[in-house]
mmCIF file of the N, C-alpha and C atoms, coordinates in Angstrom:
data_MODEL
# 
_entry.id   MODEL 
# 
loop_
_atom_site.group_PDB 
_atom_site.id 
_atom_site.type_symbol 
_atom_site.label_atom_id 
_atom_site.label_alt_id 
_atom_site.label_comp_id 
_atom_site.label_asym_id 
_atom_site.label_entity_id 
_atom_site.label_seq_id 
_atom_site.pdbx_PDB_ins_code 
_atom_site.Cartn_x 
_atom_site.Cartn_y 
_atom_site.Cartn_z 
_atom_site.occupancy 
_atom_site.B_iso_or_equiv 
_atom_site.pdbx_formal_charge 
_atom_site.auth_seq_id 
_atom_site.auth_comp_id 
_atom_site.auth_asym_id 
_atom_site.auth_atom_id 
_atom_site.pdbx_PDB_model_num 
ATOM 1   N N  . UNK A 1 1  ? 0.842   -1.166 0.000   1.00 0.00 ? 1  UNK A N  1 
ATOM 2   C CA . UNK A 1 1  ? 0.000   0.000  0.000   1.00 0.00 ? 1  UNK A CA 1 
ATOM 3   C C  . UNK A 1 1  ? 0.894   1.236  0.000   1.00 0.00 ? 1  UNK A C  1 
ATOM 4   N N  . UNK A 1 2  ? 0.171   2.140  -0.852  1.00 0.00 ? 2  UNK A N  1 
ATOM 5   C CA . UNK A 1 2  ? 1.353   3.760  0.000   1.00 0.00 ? 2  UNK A CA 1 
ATOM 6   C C  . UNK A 1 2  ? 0.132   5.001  -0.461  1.00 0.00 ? 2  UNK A C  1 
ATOM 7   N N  . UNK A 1 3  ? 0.711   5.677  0.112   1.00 0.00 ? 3  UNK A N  1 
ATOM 8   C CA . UNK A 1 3  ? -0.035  6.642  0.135   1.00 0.00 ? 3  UNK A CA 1 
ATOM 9   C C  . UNK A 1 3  ? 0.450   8.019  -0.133  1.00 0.00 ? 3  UNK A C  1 
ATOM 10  N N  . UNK A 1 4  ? -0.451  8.751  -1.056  1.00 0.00 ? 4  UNK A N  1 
ATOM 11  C CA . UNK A 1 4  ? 0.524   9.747  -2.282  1.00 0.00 ? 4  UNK A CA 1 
ATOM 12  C C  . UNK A 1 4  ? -0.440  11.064 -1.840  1.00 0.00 ? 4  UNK A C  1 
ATOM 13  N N  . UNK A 1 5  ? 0.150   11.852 -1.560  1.00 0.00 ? 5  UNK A N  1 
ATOM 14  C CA . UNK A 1 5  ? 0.180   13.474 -1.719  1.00 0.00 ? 5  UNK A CA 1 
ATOM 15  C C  . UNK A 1 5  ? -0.017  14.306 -2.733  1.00 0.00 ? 5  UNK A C  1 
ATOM 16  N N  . UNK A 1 6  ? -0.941  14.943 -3.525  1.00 0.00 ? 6  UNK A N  1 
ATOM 17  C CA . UNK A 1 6  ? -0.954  15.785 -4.376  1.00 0.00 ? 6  UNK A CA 1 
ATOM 18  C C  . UNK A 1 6  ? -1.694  17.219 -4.313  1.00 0.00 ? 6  UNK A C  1 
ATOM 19  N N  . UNK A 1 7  ? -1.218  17.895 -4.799  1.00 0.00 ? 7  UNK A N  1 
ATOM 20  C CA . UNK A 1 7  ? -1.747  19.681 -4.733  1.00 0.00 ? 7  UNK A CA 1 
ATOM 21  C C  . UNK A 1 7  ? -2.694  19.261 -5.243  1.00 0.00 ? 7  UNK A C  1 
ATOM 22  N N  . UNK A 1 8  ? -3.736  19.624 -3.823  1.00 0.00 ? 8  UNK A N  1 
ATOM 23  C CA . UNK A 1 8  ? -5.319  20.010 -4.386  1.00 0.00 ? 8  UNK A CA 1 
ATOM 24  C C  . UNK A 1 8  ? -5.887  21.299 -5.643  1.00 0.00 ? 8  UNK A C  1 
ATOM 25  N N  . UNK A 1 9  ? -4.806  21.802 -5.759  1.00 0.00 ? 9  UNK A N  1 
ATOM 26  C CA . UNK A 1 9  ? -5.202  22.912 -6.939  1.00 0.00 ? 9  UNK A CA 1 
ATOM 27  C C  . UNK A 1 9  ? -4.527  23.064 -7.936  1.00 0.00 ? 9  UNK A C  1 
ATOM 28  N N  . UNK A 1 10 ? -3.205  22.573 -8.176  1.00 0.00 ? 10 UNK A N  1 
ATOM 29  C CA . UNK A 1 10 ? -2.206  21.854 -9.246  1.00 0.00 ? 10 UNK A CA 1 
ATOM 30  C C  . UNK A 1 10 ? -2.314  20.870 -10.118 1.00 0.00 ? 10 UNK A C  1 
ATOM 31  N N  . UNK A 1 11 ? -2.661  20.055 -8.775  1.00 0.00 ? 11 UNK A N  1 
ATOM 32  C CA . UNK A 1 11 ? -2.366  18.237 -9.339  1.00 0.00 ? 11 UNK A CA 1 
ATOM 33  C C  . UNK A 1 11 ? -1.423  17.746 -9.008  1.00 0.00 ? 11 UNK A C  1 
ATOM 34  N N  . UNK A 1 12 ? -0.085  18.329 -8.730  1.00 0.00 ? 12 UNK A N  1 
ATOM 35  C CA . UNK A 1 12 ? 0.688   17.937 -9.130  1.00 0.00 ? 12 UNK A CA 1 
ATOM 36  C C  . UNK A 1 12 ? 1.254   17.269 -7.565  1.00 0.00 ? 12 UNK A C  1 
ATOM 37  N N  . UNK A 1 13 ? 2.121   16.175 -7.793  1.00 0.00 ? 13 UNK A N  1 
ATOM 38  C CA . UNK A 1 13 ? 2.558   14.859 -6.712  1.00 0.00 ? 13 UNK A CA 1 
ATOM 39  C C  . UNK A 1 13 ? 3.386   15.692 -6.008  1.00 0.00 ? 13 UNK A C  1 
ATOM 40  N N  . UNK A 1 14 ? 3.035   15.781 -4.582  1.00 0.00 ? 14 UNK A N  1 
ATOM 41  C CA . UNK A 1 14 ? 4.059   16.361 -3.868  1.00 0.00 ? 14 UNK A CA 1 
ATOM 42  C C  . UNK A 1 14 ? 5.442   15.310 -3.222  1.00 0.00 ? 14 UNK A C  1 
ATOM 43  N N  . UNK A 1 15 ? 4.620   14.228 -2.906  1.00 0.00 ? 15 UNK A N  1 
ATOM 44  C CA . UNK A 1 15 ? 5.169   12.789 -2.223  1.00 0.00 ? 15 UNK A CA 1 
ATOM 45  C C  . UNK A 1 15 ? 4.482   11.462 -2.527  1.00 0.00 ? 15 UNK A C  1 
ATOM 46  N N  . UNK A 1 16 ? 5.322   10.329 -1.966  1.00 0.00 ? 16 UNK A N  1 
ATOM 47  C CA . UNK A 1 16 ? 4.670   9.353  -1.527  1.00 0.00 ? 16 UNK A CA 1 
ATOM 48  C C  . UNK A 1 16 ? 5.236   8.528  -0.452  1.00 0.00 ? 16 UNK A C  1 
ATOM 49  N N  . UNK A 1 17 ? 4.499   7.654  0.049   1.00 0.00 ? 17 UNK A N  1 
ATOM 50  C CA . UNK A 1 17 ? 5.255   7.321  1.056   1.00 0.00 ? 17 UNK A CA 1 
ATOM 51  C C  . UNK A 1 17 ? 4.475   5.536  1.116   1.00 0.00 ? 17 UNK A C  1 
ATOM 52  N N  . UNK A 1 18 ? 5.636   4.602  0.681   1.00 0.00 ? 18 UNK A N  1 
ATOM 53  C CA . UNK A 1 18 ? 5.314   3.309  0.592   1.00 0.00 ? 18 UNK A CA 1 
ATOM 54  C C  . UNK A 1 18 ? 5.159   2.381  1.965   1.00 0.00 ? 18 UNK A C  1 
ATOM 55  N N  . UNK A 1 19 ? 4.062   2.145  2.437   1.00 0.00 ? 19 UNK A N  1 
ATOM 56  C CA . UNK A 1 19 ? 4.189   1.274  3.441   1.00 0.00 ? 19 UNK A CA 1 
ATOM 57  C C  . UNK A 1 19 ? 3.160   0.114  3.814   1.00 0.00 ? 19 UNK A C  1 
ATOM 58  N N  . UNK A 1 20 ? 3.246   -0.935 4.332   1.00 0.00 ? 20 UNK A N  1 
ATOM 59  C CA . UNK A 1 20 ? 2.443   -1.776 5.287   1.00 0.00 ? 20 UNK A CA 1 
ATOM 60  C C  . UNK A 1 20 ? 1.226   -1.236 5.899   1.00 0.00 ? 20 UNK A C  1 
ATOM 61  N N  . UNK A 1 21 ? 1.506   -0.258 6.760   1.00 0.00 ? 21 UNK A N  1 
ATOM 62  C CA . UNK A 1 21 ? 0.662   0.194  7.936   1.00 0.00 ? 21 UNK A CA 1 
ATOM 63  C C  . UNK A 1 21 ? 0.810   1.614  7.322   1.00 0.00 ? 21 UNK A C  1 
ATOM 64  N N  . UNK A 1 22 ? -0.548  1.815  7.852   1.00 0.00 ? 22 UNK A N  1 
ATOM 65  C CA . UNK A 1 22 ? -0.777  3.478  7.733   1.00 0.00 ? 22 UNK A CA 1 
ATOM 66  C C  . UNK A 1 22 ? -1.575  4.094  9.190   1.00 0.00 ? 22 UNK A C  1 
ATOM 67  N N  . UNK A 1 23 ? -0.763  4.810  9.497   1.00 0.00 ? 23 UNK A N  1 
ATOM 68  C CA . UNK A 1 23 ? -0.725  4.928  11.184  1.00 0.00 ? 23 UNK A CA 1 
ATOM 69  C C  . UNK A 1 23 ? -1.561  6.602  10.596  1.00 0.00 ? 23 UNK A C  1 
ATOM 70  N N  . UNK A 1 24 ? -2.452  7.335  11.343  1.00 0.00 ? 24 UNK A N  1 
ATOM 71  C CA . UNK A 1 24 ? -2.848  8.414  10.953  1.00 0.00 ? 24 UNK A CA 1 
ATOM 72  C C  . UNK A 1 24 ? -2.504  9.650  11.587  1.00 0.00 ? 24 UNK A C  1 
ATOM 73  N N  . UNK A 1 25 ? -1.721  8.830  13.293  1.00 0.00 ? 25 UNK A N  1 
ATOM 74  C CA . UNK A 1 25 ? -0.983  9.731  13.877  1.00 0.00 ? 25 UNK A CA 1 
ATOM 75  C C  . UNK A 1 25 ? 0.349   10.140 13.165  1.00 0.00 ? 25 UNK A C  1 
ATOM 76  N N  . UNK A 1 26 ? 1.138   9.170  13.073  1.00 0.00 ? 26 UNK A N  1 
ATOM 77  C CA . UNK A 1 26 ? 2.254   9.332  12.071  1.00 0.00 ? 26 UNK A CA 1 
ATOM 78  C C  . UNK A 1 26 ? 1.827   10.545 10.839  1.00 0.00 ? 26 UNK A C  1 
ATOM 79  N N  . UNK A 1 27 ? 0.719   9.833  10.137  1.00 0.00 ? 27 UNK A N  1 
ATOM 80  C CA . UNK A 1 27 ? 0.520   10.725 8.972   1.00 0.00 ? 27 UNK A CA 1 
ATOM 81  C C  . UNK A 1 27 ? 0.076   12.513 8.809   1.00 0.00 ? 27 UNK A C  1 
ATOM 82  N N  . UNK A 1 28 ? -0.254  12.544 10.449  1.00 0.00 ? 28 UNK A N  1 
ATOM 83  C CA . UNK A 1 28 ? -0.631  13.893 10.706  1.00 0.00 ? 28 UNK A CA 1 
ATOM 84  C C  . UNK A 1 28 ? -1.899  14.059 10.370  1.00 0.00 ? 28 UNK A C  1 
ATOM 85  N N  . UNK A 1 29 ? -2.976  13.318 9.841   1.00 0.00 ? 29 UNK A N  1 
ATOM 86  C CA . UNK A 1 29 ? -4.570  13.131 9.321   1.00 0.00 ? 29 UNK A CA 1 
ATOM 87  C C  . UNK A 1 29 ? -5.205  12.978 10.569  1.00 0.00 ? 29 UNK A C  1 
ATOM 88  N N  . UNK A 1 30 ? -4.635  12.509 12.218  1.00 0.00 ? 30 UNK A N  1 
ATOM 89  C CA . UNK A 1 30 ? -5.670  12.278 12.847  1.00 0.00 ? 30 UNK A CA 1 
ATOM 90  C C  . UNK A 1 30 ? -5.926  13.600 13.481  1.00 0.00 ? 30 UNK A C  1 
ATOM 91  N N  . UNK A 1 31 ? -5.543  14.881 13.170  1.00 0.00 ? 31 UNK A N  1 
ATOM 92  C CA . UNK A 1 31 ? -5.809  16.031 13.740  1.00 0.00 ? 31 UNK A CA 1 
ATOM 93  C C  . UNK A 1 31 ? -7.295  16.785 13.002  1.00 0.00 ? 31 UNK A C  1 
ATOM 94  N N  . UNK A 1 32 ? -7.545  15.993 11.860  1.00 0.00 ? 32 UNK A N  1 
ATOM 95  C CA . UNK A 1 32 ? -8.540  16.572 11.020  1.00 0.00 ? 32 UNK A CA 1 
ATOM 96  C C  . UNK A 1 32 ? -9.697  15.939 11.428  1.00 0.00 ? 32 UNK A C  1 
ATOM 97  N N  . UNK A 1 33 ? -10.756 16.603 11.408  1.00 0.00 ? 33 UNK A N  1 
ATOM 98  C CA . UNK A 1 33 ? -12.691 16.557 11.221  1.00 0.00 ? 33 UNK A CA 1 
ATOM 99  C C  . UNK A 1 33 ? -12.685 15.520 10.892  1.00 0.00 ? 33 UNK A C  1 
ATOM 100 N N  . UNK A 1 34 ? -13.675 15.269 11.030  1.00 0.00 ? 34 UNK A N  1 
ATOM 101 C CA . UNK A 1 34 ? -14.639 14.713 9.919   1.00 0.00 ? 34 UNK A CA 1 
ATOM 102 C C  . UNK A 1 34 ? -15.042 15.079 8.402   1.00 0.00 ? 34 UNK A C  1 
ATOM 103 N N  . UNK A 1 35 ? -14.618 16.257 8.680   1.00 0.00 ? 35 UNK A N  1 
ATOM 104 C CA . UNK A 1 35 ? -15.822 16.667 6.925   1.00 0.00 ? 35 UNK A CA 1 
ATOM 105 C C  . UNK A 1 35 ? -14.077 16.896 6.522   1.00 0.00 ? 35 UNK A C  1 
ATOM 106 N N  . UNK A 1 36 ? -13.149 17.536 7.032   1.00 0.00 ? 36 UNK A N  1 
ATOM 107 C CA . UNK A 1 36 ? -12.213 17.709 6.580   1.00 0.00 ? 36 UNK A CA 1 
ATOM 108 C C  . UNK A 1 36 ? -10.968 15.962 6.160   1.00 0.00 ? 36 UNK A C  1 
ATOM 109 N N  . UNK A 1 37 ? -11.136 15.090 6.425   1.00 0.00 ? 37 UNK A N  1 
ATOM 110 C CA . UNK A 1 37 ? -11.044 14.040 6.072   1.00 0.00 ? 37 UNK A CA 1 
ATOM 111 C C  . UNK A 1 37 ? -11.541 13.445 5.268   1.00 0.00 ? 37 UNK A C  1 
ATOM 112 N N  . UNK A 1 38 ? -12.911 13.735 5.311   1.00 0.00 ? 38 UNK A N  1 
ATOM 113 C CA . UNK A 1 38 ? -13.779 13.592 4.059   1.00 0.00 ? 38 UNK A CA 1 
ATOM 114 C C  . UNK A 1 38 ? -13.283 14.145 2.440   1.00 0.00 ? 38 UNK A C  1 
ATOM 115 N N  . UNK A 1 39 ? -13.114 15.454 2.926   1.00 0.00 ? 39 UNK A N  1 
ATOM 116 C CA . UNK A 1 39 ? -12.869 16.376 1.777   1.00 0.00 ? 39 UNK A CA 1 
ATOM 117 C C  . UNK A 1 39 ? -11.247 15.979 0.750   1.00 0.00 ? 39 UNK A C  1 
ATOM 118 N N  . UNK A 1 40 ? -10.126 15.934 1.994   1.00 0.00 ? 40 UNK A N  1 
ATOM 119 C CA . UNK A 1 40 ? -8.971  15.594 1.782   1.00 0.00 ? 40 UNK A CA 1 
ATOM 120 C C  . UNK A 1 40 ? -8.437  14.140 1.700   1.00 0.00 ? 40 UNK A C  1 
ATOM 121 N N  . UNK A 1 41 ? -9.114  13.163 1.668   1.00 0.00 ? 41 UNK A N  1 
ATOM 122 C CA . UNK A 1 41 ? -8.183  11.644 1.619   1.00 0.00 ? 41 UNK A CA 1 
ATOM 123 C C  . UNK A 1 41 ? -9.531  10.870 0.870   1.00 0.00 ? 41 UNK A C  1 
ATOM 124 N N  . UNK A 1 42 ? -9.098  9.946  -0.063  1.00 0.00 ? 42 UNK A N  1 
ATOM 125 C CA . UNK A 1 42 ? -9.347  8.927  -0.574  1.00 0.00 ? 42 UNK A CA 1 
ATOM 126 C C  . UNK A 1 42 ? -8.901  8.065  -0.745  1.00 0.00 ? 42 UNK A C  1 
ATOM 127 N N  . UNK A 1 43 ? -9.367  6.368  -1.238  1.00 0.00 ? 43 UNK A N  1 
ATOM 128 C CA . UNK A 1 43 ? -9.013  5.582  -1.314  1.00 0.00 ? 43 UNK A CA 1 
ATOM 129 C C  . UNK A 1 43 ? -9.292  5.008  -2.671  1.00 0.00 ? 43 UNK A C  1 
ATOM 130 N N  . UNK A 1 44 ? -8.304  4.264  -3.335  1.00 0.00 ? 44 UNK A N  1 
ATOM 131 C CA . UNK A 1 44 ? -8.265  3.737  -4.639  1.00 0.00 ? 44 UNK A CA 1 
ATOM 132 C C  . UNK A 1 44 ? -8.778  1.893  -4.329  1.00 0.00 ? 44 UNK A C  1 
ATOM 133 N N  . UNK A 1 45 ? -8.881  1.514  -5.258  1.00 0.00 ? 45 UNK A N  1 
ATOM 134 C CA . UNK A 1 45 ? -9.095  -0.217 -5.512  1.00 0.00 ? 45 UNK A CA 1 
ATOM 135 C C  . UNK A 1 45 ? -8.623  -1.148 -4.999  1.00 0.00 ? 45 UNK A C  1 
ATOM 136 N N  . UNK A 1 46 ? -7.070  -0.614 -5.245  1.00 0.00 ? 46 UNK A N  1 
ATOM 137 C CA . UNK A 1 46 ? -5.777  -0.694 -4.952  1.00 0.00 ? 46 UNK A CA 1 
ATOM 138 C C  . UNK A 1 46 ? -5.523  -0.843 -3.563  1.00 0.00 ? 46 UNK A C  1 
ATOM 139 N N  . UNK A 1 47 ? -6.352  -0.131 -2.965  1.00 0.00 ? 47 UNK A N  1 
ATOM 140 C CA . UNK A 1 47 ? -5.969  0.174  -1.740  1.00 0.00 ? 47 UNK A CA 1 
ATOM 141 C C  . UNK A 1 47 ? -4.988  1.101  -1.236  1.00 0.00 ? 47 UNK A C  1 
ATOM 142 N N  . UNK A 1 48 ? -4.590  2.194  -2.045  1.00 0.00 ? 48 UNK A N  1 
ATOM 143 C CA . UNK A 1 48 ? -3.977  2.965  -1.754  1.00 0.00 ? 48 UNK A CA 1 
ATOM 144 C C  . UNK A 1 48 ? -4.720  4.371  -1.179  1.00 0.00 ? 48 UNK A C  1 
ATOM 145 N N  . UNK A 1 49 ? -3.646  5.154  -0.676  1.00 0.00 ? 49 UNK A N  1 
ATOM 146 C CA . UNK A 1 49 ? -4.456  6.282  -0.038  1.00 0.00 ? 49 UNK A CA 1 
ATOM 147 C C  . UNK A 1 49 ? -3.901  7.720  -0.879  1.00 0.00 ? 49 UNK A C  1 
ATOM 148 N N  . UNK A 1 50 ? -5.077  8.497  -1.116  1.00 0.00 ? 50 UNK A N  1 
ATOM 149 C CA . UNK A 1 50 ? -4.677  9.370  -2.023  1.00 0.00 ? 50 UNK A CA 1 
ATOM 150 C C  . UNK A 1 50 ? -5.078  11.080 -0.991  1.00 0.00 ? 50 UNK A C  1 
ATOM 151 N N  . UNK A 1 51 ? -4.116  11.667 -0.310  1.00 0.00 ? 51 UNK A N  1 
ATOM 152 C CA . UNK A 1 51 ? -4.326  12.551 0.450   1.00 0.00 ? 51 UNK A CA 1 
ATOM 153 C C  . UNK A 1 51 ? -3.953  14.381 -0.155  1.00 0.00 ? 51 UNK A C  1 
ATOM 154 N N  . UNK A 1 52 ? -5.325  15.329 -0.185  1.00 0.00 ? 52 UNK A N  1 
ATOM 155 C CA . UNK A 1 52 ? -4.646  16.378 -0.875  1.00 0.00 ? 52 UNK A CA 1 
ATOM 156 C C  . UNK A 1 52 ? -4.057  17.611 0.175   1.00 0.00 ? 52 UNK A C  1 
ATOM 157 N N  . UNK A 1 53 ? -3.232  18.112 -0.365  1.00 0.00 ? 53 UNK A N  1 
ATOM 158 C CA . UNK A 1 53 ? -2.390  19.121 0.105   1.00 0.00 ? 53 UNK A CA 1 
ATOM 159 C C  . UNK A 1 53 ? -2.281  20.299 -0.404  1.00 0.00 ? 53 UNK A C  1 
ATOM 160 N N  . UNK A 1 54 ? -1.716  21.135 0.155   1.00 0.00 ? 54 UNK A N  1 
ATOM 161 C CA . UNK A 1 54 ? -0.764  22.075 -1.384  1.00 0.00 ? 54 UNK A CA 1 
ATOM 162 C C  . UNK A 1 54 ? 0.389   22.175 -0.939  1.00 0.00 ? 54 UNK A C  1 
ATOM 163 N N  . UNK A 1 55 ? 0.705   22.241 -2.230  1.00 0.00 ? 55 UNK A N  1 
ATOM 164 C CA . UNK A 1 55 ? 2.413   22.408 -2.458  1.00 0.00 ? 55 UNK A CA 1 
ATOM 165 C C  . UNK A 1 55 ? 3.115   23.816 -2.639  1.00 0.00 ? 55 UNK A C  1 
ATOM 166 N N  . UNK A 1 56 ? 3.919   23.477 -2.232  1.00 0.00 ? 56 UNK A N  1 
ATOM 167 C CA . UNK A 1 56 ? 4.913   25.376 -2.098  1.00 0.00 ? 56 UNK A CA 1 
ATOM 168 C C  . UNK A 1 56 ? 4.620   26.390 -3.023  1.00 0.00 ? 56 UNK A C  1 
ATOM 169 N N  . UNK A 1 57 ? 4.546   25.782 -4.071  1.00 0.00 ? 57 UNK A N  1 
ATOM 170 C CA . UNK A 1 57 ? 3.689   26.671 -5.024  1.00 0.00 ? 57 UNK A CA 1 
ATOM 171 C C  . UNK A 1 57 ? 3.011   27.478 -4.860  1.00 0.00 ? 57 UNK A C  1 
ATOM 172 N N  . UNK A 1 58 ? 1.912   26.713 -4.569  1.00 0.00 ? 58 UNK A N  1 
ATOM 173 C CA . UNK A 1 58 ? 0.471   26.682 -4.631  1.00 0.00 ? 58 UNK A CA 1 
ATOM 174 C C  . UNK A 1 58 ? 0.434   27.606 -3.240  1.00 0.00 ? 58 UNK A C  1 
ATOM 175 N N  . UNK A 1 59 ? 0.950   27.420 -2.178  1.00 0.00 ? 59 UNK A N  1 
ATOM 176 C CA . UNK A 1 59 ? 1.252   28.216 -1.032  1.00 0.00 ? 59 UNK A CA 1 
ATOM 177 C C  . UNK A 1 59 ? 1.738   29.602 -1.694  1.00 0.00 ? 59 UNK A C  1 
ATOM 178 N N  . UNK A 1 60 ? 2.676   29.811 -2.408  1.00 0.00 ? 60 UNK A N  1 
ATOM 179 C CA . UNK A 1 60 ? 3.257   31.108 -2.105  1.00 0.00 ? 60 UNK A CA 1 
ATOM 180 C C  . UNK A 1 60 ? 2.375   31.863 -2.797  1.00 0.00 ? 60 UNK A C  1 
ATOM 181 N N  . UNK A 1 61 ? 1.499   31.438 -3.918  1.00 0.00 ? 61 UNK A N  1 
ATOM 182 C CA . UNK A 1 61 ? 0.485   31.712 -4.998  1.00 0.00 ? 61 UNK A CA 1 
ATOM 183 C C  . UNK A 1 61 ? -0.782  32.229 -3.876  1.00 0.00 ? 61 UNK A C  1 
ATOM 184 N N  . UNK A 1 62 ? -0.957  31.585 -2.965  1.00 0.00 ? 62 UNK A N  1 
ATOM 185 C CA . UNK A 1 62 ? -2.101  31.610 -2.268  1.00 0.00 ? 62 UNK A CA 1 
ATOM 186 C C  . UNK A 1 62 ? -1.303  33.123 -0.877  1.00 0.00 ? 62 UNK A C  1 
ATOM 187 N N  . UNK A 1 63 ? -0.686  33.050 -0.479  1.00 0.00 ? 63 UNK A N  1 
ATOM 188 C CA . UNK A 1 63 ? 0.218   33.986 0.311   1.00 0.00 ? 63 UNK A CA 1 
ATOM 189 C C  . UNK A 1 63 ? 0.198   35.168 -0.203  1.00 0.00 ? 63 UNK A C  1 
ATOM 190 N N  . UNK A 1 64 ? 0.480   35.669 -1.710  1.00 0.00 ? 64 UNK A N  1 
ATOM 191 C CA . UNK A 1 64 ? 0.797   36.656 -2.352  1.00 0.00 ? 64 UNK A CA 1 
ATOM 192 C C  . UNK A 1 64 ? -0.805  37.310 -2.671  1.00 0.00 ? 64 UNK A C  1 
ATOM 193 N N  . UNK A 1 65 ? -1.378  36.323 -2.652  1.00 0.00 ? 65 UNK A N  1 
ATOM 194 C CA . UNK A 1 65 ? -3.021  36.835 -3.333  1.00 0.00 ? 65 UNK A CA 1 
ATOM 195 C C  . UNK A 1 65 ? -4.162  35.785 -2.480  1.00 0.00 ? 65 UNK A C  1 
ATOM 196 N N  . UNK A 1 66 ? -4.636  36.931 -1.761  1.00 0.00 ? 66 UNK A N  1 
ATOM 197 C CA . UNK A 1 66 ? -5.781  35.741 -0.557  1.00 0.00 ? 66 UNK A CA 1 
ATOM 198 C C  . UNK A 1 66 ? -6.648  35.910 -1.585  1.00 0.00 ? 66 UNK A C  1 
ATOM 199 N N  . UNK A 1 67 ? -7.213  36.315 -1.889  1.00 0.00 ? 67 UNK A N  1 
ATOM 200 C CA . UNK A 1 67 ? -8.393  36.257 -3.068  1.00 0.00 ? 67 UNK A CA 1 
ATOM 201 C C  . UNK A 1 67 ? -8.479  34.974 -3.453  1.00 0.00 ? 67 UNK A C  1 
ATOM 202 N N  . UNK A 1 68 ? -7.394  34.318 -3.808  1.00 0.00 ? 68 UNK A N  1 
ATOM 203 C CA . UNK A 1 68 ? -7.890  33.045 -4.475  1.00 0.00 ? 68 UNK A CA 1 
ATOM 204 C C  . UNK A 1 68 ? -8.190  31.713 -3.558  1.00 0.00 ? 68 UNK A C  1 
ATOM 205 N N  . UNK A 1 69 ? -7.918  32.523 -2.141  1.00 0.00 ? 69 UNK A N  1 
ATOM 206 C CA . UNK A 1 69 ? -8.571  31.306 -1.258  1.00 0.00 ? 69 UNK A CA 1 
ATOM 207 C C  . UNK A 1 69 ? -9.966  31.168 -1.602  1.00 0.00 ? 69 UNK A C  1 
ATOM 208 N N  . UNK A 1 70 ? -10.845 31.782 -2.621  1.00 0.00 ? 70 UNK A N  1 
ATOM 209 C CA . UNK A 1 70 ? -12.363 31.407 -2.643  1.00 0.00 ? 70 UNK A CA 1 
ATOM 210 C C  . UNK A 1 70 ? -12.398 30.532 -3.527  1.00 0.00 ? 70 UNK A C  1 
ATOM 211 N N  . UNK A 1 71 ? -11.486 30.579 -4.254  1.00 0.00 ? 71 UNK A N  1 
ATOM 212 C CA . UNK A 1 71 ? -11.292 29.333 -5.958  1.00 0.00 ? 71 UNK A CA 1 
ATOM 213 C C  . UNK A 1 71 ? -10.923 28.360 -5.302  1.00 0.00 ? 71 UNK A C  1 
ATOM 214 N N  . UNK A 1 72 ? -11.817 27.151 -5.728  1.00 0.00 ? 72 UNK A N  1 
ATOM 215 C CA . UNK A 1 72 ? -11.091 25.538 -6.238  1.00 0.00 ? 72 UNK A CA 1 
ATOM 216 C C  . UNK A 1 72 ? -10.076 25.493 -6.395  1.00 0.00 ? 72 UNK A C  1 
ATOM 217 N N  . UNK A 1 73 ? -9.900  25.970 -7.664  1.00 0.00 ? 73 UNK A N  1 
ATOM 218 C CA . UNK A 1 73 ? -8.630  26.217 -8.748  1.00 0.00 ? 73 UNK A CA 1 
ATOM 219 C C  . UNK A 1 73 ? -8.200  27.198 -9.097  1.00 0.00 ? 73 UNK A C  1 
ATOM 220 N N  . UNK A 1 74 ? -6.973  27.632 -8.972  1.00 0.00 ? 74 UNK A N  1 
ATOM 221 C CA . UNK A 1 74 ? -6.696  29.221 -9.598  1.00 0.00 ? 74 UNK A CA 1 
ATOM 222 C C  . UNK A 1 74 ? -5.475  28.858 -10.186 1.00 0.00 ? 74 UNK A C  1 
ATOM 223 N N  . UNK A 1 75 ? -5.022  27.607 -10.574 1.00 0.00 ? 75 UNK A N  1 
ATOM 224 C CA . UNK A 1 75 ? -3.721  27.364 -11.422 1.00 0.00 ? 75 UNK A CA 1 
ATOM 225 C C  . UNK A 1 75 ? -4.558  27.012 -12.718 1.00 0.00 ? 75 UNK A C  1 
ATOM 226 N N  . UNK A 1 76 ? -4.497  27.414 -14.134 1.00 0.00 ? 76 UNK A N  1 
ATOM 227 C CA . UNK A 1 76 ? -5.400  26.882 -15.259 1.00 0.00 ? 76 UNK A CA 1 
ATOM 228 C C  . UNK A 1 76 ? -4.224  26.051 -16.097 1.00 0.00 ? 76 UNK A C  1 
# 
């Protein structure tokens, strides 16, 4: 199993991280909601775990201009 990281507004793969066990303390996910767990992690067929983030990018993009905290998407 592993479980992969990608910019929620990019796409693009930040990480992955191959393992056995998926601990959620380890992963830093058990600090999140409910709806916010919901929103941010999925699961494939596979059984893999697909968790979104943003990436530095996407951070400094979002830092420089709050405005686009209301967009989905503001990378086209």
């Amino acid at each position: 199993m592993a479980v992969y990281y990608h910019c929620r507004h990019c796409g693009n793969e930040v990480g992955a991280i191959d393992t056995q066990l998926v601990d959620a303390k380890r992963l830093g996910i058990h600090s999140l909601s409910a709806e916010e767990r919901q929103n941010m992690i999925s699961y494939t067929n596979e059984g893999h775990v697909n968790i979104q983030t943003i990436c530095e990018d996407c951070q400094e993009s979002l830092e420089r201009n709050p405005d686009f905290h209301e967009l989905d998407q503001f990378i086209q």
